[in-house]
N, C-alpha and C positions, 0 to 999 in steps of 0.2 A: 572347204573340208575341215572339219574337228583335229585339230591337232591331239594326240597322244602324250605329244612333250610332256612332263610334268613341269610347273614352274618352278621359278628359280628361287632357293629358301630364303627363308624369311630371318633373320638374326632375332633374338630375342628384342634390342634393344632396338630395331628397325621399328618393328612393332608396337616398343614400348613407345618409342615417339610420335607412330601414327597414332594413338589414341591417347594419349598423354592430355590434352585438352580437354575432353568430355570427362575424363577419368580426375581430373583436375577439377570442374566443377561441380562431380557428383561428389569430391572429400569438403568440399565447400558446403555444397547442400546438407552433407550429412553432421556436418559438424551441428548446421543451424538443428538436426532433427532430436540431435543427444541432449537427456537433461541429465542432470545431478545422480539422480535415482538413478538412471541405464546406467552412466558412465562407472558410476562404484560399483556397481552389479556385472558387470562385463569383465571391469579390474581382476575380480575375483573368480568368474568363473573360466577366465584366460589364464587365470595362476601367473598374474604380473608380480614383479617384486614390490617387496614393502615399498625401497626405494620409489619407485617409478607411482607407486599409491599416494605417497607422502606428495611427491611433484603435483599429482594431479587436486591433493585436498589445496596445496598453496597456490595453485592458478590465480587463486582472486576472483574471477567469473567463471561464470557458468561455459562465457565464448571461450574463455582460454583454456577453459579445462575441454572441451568436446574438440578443439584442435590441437589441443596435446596427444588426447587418444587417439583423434584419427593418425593420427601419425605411428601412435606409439602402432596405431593396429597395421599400418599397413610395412613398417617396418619386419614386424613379428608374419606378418603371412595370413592376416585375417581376413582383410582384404586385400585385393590386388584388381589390375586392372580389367581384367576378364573373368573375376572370380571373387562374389562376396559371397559368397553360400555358409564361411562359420561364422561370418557375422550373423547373416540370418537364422542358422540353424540355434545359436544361442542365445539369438534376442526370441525365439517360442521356445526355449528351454526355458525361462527366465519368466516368461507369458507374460509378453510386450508383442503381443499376436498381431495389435497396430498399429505398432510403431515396424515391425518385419516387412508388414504389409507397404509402409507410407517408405521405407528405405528399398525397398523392392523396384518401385514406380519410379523415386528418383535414379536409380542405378539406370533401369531403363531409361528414363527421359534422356539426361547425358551422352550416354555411354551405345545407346540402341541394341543394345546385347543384354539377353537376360541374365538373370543371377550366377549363374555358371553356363558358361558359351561352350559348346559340345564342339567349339572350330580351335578348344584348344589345343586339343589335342592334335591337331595339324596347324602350325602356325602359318604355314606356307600357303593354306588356301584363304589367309585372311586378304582380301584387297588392301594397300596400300593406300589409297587415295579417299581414307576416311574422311579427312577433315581436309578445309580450305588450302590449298598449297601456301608458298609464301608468297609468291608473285602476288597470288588472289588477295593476301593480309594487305599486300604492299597499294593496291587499289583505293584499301578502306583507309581511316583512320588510321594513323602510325603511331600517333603518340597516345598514350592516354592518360589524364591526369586525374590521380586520385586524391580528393581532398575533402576537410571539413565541412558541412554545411553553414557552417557561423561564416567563413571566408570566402562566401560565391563569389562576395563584388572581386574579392583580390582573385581569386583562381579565373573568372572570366577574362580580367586585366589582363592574366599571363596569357591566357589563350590569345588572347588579341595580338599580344608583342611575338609570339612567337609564329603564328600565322601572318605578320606582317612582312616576314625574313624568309619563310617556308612555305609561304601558300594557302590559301584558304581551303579549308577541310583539312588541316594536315594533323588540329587535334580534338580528341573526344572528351567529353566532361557532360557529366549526367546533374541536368538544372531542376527534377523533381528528386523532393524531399523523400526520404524511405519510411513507411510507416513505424512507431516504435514495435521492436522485436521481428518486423521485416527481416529475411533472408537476402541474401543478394540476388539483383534479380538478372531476369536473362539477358536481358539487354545490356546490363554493366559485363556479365559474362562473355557475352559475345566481341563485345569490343576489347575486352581485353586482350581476347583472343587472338582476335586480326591485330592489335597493336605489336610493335617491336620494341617502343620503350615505355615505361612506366614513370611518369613522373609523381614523386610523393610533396604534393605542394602542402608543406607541411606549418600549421600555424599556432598559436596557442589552444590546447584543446585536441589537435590532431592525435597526439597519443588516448586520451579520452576517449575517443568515437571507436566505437564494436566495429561501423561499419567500414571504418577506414583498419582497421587491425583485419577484417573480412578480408578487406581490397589486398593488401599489402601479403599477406600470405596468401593466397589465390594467387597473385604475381610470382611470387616467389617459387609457389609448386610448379607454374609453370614455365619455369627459368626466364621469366623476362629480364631487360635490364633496366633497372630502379636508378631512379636519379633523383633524390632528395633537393628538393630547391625550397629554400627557407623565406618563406612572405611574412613571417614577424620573425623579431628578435630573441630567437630560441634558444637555448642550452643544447649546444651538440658537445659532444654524441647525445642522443636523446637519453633522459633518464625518465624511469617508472613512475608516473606522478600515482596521487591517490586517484584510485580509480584507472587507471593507465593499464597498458598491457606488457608485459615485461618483453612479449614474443616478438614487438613489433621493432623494440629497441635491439635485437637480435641482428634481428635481419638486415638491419640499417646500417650497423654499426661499424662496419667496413667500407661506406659507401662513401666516395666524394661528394658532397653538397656544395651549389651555389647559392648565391645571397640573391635575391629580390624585393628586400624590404629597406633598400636605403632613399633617404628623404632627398640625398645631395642626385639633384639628376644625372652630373657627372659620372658619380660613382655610380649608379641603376643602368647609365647607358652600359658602362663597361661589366657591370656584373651579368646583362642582357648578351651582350656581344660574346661573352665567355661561355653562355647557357646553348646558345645559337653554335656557338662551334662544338661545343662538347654534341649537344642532339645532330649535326650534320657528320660528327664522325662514328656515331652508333647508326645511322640510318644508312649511310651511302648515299646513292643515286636515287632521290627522289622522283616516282613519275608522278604525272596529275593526279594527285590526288581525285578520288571522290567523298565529296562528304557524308558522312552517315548520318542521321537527324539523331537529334535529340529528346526522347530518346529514341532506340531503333522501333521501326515500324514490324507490321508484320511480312512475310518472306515476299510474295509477291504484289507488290502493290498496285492501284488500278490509276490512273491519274482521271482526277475528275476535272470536267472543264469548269465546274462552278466554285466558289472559294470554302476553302475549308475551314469551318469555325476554328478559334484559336481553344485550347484542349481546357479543362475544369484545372485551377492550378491546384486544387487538393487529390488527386487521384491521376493514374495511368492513362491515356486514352487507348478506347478499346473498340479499333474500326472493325472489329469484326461482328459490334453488334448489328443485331437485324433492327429493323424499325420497332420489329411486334415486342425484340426485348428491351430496345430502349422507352417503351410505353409502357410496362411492364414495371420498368425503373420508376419510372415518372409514377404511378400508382401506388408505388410501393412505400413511396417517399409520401405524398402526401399521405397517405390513411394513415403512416407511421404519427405523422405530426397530426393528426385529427386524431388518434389517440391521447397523444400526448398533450394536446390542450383541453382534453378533457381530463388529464389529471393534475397539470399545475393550474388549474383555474378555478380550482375550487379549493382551497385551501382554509379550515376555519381554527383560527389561533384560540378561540375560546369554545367549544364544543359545542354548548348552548345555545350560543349567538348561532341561527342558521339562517336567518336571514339575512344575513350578510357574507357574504364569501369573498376571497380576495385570489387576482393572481398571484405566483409566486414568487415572479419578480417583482411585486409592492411590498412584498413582506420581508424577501429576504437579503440575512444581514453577514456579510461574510466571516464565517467562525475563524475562532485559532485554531490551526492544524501544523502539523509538525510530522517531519519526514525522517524514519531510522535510518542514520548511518551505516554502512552496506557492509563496512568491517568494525564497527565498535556499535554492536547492536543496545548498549548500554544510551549511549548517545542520540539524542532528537536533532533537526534543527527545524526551528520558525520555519516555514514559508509565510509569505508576503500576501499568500490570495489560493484559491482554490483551483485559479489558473495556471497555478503552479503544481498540480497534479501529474497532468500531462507535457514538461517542458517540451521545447519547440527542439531542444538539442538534441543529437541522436545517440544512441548505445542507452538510453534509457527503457525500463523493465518495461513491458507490454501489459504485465499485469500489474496490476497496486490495489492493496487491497487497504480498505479504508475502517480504523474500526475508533469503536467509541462508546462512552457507558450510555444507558440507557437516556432518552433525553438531552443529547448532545446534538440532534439535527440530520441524521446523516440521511432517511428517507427526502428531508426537502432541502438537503445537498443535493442529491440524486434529480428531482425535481426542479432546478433551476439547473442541472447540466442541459436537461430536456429543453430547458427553455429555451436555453440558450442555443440550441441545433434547430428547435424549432424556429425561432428568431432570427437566423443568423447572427446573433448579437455581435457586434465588432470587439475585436482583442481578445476573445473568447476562444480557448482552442476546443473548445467542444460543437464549434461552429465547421471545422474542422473535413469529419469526417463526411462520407457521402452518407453514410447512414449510423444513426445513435436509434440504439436498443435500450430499454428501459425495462426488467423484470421487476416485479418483484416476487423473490424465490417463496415465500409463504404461500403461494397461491397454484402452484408449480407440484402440488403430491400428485404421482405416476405419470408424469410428464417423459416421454423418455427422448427427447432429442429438443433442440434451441428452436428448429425449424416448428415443431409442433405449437412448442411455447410461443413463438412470434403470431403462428399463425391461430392460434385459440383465444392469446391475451394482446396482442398489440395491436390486429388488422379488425376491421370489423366485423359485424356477426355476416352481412351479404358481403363480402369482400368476392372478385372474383378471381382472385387471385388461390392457387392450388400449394397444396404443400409441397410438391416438386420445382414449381413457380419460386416459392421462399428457398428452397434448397439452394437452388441454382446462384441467384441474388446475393444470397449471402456467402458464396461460397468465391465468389469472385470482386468484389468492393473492397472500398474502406468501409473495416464494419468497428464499428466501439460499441461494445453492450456492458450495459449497466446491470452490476446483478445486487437487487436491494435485500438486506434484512437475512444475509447466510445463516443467523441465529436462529430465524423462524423458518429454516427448509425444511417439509417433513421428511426430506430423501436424502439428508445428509451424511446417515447413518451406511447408506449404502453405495461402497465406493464405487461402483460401474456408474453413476450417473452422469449425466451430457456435463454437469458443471465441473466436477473433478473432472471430466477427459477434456473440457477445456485448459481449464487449468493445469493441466500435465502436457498438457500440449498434442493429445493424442490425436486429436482434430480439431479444425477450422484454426490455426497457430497462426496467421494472419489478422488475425481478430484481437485487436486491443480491449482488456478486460477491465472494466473497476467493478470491486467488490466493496459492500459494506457488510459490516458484522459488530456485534459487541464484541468489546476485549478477550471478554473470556470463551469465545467459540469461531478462532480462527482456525479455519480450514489447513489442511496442511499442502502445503505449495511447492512450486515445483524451486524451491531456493532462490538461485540468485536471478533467477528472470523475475522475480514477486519483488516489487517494490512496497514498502510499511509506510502506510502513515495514521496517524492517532488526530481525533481532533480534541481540543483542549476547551474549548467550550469560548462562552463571554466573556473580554474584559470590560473595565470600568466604559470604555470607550464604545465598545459596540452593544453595552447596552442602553446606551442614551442616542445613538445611531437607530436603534429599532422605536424606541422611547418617542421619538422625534418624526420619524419617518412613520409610523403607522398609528401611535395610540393619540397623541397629543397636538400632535402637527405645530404649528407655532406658538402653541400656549407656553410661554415661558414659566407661567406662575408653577400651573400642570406637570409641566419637566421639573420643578425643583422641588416640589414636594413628593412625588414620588423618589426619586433621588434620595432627597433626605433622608428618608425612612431606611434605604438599604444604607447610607453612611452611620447611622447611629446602632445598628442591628448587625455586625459582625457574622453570627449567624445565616442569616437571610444573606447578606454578599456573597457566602461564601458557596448556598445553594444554588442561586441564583447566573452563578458562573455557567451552567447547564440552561440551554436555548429554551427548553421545555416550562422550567419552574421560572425562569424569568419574564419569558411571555404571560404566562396567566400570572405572575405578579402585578405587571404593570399592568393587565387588562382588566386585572377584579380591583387593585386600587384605584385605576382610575375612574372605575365603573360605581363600586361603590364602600369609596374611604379609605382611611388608612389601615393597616397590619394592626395587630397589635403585637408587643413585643415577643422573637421568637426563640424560643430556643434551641428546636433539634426540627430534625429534618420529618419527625413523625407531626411536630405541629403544624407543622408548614402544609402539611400535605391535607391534615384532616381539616386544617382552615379552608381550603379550597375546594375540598366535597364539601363540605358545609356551604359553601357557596353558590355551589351548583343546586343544591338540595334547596336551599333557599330560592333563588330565584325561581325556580320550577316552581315551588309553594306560591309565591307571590305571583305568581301568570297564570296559576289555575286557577278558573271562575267553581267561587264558594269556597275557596281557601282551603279551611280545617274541614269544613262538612263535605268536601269533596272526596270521593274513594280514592284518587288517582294520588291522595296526598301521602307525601314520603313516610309521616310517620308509621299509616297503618299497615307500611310494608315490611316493619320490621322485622316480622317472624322470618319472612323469605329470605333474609339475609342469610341464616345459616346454611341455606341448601345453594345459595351462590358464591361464599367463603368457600363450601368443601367442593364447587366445582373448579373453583379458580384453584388451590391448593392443590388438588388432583392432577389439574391439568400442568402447574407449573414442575410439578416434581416428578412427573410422567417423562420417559425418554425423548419425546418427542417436545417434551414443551408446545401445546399445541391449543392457545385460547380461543379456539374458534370452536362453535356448536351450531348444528344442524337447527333450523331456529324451531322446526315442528318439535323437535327432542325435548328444545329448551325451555320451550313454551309449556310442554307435558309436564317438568319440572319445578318452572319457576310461575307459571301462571305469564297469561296474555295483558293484565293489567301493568304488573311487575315490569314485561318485556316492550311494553310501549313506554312507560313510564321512563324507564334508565336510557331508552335510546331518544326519547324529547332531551333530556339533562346531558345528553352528552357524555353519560360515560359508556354507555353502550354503543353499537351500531349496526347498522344493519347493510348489507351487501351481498349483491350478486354474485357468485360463484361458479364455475365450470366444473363438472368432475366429470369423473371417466368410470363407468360402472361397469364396462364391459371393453377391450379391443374394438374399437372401431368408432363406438358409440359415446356421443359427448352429451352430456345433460345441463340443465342449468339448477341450483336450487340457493335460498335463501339462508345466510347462514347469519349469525351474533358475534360478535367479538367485542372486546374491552379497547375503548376509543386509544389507547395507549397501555401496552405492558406494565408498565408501572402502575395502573389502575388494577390489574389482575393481584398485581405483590399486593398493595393495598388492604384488599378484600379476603385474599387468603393467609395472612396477619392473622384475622380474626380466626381462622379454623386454625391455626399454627396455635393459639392462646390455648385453646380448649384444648388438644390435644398434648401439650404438654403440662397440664394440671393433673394429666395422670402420671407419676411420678416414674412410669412402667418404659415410658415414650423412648425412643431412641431413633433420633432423626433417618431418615433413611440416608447406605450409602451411596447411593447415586446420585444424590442431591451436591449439584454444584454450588460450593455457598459462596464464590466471589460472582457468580451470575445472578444468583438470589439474595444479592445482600440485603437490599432495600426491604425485600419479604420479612428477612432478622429485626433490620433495624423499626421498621413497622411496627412488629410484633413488640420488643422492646418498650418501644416508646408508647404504645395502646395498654398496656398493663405492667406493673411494677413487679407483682408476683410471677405472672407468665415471661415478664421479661428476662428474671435473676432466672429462673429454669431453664430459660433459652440460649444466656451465655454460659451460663454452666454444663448446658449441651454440645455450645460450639468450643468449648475449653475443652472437651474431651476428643475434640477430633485432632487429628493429626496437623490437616489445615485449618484448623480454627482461629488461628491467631490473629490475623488480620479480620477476619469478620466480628470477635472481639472486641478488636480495637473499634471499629465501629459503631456498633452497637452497645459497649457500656454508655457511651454518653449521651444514650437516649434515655438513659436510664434516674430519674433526680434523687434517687437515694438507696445504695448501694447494701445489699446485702450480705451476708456472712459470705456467700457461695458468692459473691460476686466479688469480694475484696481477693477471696481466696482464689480465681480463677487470673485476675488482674495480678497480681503478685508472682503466680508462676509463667506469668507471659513477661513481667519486667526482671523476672529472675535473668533471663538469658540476655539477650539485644534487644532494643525497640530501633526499627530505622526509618529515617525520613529520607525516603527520597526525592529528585529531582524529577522523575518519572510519578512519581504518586499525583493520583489528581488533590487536586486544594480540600475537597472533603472526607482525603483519607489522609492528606495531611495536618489537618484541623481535627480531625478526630484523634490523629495520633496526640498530638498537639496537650487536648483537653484530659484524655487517658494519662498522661505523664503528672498532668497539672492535679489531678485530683487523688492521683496515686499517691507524690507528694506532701499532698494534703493530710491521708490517713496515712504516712509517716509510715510508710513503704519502700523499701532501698531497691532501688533502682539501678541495677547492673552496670546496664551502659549503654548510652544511645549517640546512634552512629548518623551523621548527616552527612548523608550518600550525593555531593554536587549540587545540595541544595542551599549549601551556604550563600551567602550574597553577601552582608554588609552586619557590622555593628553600628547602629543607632549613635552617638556621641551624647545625646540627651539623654538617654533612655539606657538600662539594660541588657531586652532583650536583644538573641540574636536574630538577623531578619534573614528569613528565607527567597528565594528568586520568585517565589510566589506570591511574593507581599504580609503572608504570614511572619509571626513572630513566636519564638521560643524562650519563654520567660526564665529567670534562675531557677532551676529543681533543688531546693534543699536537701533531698537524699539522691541524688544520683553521685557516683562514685568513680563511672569513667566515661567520658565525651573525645570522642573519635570524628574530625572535621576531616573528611576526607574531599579532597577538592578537584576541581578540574584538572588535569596532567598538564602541570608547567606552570599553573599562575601565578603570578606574582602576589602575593600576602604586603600590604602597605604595613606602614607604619602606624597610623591611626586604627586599620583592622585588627593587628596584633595585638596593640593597648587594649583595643574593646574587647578581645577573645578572651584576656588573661582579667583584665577589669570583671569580665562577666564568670570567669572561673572562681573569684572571689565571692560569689554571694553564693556559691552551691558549695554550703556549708561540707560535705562529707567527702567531696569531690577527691580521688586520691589520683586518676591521673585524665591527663590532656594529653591525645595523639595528633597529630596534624601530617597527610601523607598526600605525596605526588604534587607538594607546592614548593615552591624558592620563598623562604622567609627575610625578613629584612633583617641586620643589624642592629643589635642593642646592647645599651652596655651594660646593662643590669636588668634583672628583674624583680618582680615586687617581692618585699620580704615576706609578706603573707600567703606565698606558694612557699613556704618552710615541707608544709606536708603533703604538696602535689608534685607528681612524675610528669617534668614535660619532655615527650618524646615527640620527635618530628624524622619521619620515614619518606625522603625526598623523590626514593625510587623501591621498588619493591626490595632488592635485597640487601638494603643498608637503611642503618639509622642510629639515630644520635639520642643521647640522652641527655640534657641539659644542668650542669652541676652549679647548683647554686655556693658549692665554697670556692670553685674553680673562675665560676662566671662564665663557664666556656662549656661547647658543646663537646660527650665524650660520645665514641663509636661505642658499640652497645649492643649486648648479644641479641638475634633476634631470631625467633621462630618460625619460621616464612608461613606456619598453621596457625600462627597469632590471629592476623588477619586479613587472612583468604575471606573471612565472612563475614567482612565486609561488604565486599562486592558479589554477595547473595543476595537472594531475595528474603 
């Protein structure tokens, strides 16, 4: 019979510890779902104090700041353990409709109670026996040890000594790697659960890892007890390294640690024997253990009498696939790579040459690339390789976005990741994943989800594979997608598309991204999950690596005369640093002869259509009397200048034509013609003309963007001979530089019109600088455009590529020339060395900054801290002496040596040296000694501008 009793009440805090668990990994899950953008948006509409805003901009990461809020939210009452409803009510006030959605489902997952549990309201009829009792924890895994992935060998070790005293199974430690930007997942969850102690096997690096700062606060929500045991020779108390999480050093910071890293076994036996007693007085009474595998299986398992393959070491195992999905897998994987050898296997370095194709692993040469420092975004460093993208260590961004100026490689970067997943290439992490995705976004207009995309451009045309099929797939793997060319999306414009919700994380957030983009059109990212890297183009070294490897093969003679040519030709080296203009250098000299001497970047180019245009001539049968030959086509050039010009200063930037359109326009002779020569092409295209319905149709593009600037030069010329012209403002001119410099460098008249167009812009300056020195004789409007650009600063940076620092370079030097005073130019950590033979100063670039006889203040502002030698000093003040007008020398954020005089012919230069931003010295030549010296801290701040 139904008792009537009412149960016996429930205490708040009875309750608070029966669900304390799930409610513990839902503030874990939701930490991983906050970016940058919710979490200030939430600050605000929470009405948090200033203070508590300020804590959250100085987090440092994106992880510490979304477990600061969680905290801060569930302190404040936002959420609680049976109750997120004003979080969600204010993440759709805010319209983060799914990101409410995706925090909704984790509350649920966790916690098994929807967003507000209607059993609040009576706490008394909540069952008690939510979660595992302790007995049941005391079964599992007791211990669990959270540590680095760099230190498996050592945290395996300790598991072994300490199950050697305790019992086998007594501890848990998860031996698969977490994908980068990975969440913690359920199985670390779970064991932590049933665990009673936490061990933080803590080693170099352990502060570093997101996911060990994961681990370590998830323990802590759930009051486990933490016991710090040290496997290297670490700094306790732990401090904040770069990159480090300050929360983790918090939490530790009271805690007893034991040593496990001494060499003398004596002293390791006894540091073991001490770790061994401290774990037997936090556990008690050990029973048998059972052990939990590694990781945890699914809930109930079936034991098979046949043996179990051992699991893929890059990915989860997941027995709960059916056969039909694991086929499914298998399917999915090959067409992936049958696409993909159909796009690195064709690869043509010279346009023309189409009888020859190469794959992309014969060609390719591994560029310079360079990764921004995550707190001094001024800052690059080298990497080593491109394998260095994706590091193997963890807490590193999920996304990285890759950008680079036109001609730097980054499509057949993209194309040798492919390779390398399609190859399994060894030491390659792009071998990695269970599946690599390859876009490229220019092909991608009214696409609207990754699944469509996969399944219209990567799978083949009879695939029988279903878009619910790719859904599924993707939505549970390791998945890496390459998204090529973000400069040429046509839907970039519109922020609801699949890639921004990628990239914000609003779905598929397991999914490791790389992007490439030009410099000047990067996407805006979700902060500090967006890893920056720039590639830097060819040095001396990788371009005799390609020289060798593909044009010449062992011809020694062959390698050193092409060589030569770029040693004597400054110019040409300096273009040439770009993968694009170095390849078809070495492939038309070696093909037929040398350069002749070059001087700007508009000869270089128009040498190489000349090139093209030639050899076409010479392979069509009857030469001159033939129609198809280049010159008779000259009329049609105007009406292909104003489509490329069109196309490029259109919002879209969008060099592709419908080829029936193009053909109506430019003639059917015209359009075989340019795609034989290689600057045209032609290709198959998908589009969508209706919901539902996919079409295929033949469209034109220009074999490279930089072909399109080229061409629409020419209509830029004509167009500004009307004196009337006024560039449009929506014309980006650091993305269209080359279009300027083109233009420039193809006519002398149209060119002075052109810089005295971009001297009137606001941003002008720097496209200026570029483009006078395409120019070989300088007009009234061009001297006067130059002069109020050397009026204010010129600066060389560290960050400037080599042909914006050679142009600056060249601009200073012929400024000089026509006896033009020169304000002051500032070398922003591009300094490097004084020559002792020579003058100039040398830039990290390998360039040189010759004496300016009108410049009147030089500002060497240098890396923070370095040391300035002795001999550097002499060469700076040496070189101060031929810049006749020079009145003063600054030198900031360096340690200068010792001297005991300086030269008497600084009678009429100020040498100021500013060591740290709010102090600086001014150096007295009657004194001989450095005096303090008032300073304006607005002197220069603009310096460290752009």
């Amino acid at each position: 019979m139904a008792s009537n009793a009412k149960p016996p009440p429930v205490s708040p805090k009875q309750r608070e510890e029966s669900v304390s668990p799930g409610f513990g990994c839902f503030k874990v899950a939701l930490s991983t779902v906050l970016t940058m953008e919710i979490i200030m948006q939430l600050a605000y509409v929470f009405e948090y104090p200033n203070c508590f805003i300020d804590d959250l901009r100085k987090a440092g990461t994106t992880t510490s700041c979304a477990l600061l809020m969680v905290s801060g939210m569930e302190e404040r009452g936002q959420i609680a353990p049976h109750d997120i409803s004003q979080l969600l009510d204010s993440l759709k006030d805010i319209g983060f409709l799914g990101t409410a959605s995706k925090v909704q489902k984790l509350f649920l997952k966790h916690t098994d109670r929807a967003a507000t549990d209607p059993a609040d309201a009576n706490p008394a009829a909540q069952p008690l026996n939510m979660t595992k009792s302790d007995s049941e924890k005391e079964t599992k895994n007791p211990i669990f040890i959270s540590f680095s992935f760099k230190a498996l060998e050592k945290a395996e070790n300790l598991k072994k000594k300490i199950e050697e005293s305790l019992g086998p199974g007594t501890c848990w430690l998860c031996k698969e790697r977490l994908s980068v930007g990975q969440g913690i997942r359920d199985e670390i969850a779970k064991a932590m659960d049933h665990a009673k102690v936490v061990i933080c096997a803590i080693s170099e690096g352990y502060t570093d890892s997101t996911e060990c700062q994961r681990e370590v606060n998830f323990a802590s929500d759930l009051k486990k007890t933490l016991i710090p045991v040290l496997l290297d020779d670490v700094q306790w108390p732990l401090k904040k390294s770069d990159g480090g999480f300050p929360g983790m050093s918090l939490i530790l910071a009271d805690k007893l640690y034991q040593n496990f890293f001494s060499e003398n076994p004596a002293d390791r036996e006894k540091d073991l024997d001490g770790l061994i007693n401290t774990l037997k007085g936090k556990l008690g009474s050990l029973p048998n253990p059972v052990p939990m595998p590694n990781p945890v299986p699914s809930p109930n398992p079936v034991p098979s009498p046949n043996p179990v393959p051992s699991p893929n070491p890059n990915r989860l195992p997941n027995p709960s696939k059916s056969d039909g999905e694991e086929g499914k897998m298998e399917a999915f994987i090959e067409e992936l790579k049958g696409t993909g050898r159909a796009l690195y296997d064709k690869i043509q370095p010279i346009p023309y040459v189409k009888n020859k194709l190469y794959s992309v692993g014969k060609v390719f040469i591994d560029v310079g690339m360079e990764r921004r420092d995550e707190h001094d975004h001024d800052s690059w460093r080298t990497l080593g390789s491109y394998h260095d993208i994706f590091p193997v260590e963890e807490g590193n961004p999920r996304i990285q976005i890759i950008e680079g100026d036109p001609g730097y490689g980054k499509s057949t970067l993209a194309l040798q990741m492919v390779y390398d997943w399609c190859n399994k290439v060894s030491g390659s992490p792009f071998s990695r994943p269970d599946i690599l995705i390859c876009l490229n976004l220019r092909q991608l207009k009214g696409i609207t989800s990754i699944a469509q995309a996969i399944k219209q451009f990567s799978l083949p045309f009879d695939s029988k594979l279903k878009l619910l099929d790719v859904e599924q797939l993707i939505s549970k793997n390791n998945i890496w997608v390459i998204f090529d060319a973000y400069d040429e999306y046509p839907d970039q414009h519109n922020e609801d598309n699949f890639v921004m919700q990628m990239l914000k994380g609003d779905i598929l957030r397991h999914v490791n991204i790389l992007l490439t983009t030009r410099s000047s059109c990067i996407p805006p990212g979700p902060g500090a999950l967006t890893g920056r890297l720039r590639l830097t183009g060819f040095d001396d070294a990788a371009r005799e690596r390609y020289i060798r490897k593909v044009v010449t093969g062992d011809d020694e003679e062959a390698v050193k005369k092409i060589l030569e040519q770029l040693n004597i030709n400054p110019t040409l080296g300096v273009l040439c640093q770009a993968p694009l203009f170095s390849v078809m250098y070495a492939h038309l000299t070696h093909k037929g002869g040398m350069l002749h001497k070059i001087s700007s970047v508009t000869e270089f180019f128009g040498h190489m259509i000349s090139c093209f245009l030639r050899h076409a001539q010479n392979k069509l049968p009857g030469a001159n009397e033939s129609p198809e030959n280049p010159q008779t086509h000259a009329d049609t050039h105007a009406a292909l200048d104003k489509l490329a010009f069109k196309a490029l200063t259109s919002k879209m930037q969008q060099l592709v034509w419908d080829r029936t359109s193009f053909v109506r326009e430019l003639g059917e002779d015209f359009c075989k013609l340019y795609v034989r020569v290689g600057i045209l092409v032609e290709e198959k295209e998908i589009y969508i003309p209706a919901p539902g319905k996919v079409r295929h149709k033949t469209v034109v593009r220009f074999y490279h963007k930089l072909f399109g600037e080229w061409y629409a030069a020419y209509h830029l010329i004509e167009c500004v001979k009307s004196r009337s012209y006024i560039l449009p403002e929506n014309i980006n001119l650091y993305d269209l530089k080359f279009l300027f410099m083109f233009a420039c460098g193809l006519d002398q008249p149209g060119g002075s019109q052109v810089i005295k167009l971009l001297g009137e812009r606001k941003d002008g300056a720097e496209s200026v600088v570029l483009c006078a020195p395409q120019v070989k004789e300088w007009s009234h409007d061009i001297l006067t455009t130059v002069r109020g650009i050397v009026s204010s600063y010129v600066r060389i940076g560290s960050d400037d590529s080599r042909l914006l620092q050679r142009s600056t370079i060249q601009l200073l030097e012929r400024a000089s020339q026509h006896k033009i005073p020169i304000s002051k130019v500032v070398l922003y950590r591009s300094f490097s060395s004084v020559d002792p033979d020579s003058l100039p100063l040398v830039l990290h670039s390998g360039l040189c900054l010759p004496p300016l006889s009108t410049l009147q203040e030089l500002v060497l502002e240098l890396e923070w801290g370095r040391e300035v030698t002795v001999d550097e000093w002499t060469g700076i003040l040496n070189y101060t002496n031929h810049c006749q007008l020079l009145k003063e020398l600054w030198l900031s954020f360096c340690l200068l040596p010792w001297m005991d005089s300086f030269p008497a012919s600084l009678d009429n230069v100020e040498v100021s040296w500013m060591p740290i931003l709010s102090t600086s010295f001014l150096y007295s030549l009657r004194s001989g000694k450095w005096q303090v010296r008032e300073l304006l801290i607005t002197k220069h701040v603009v310096i460290t501008e752009r």
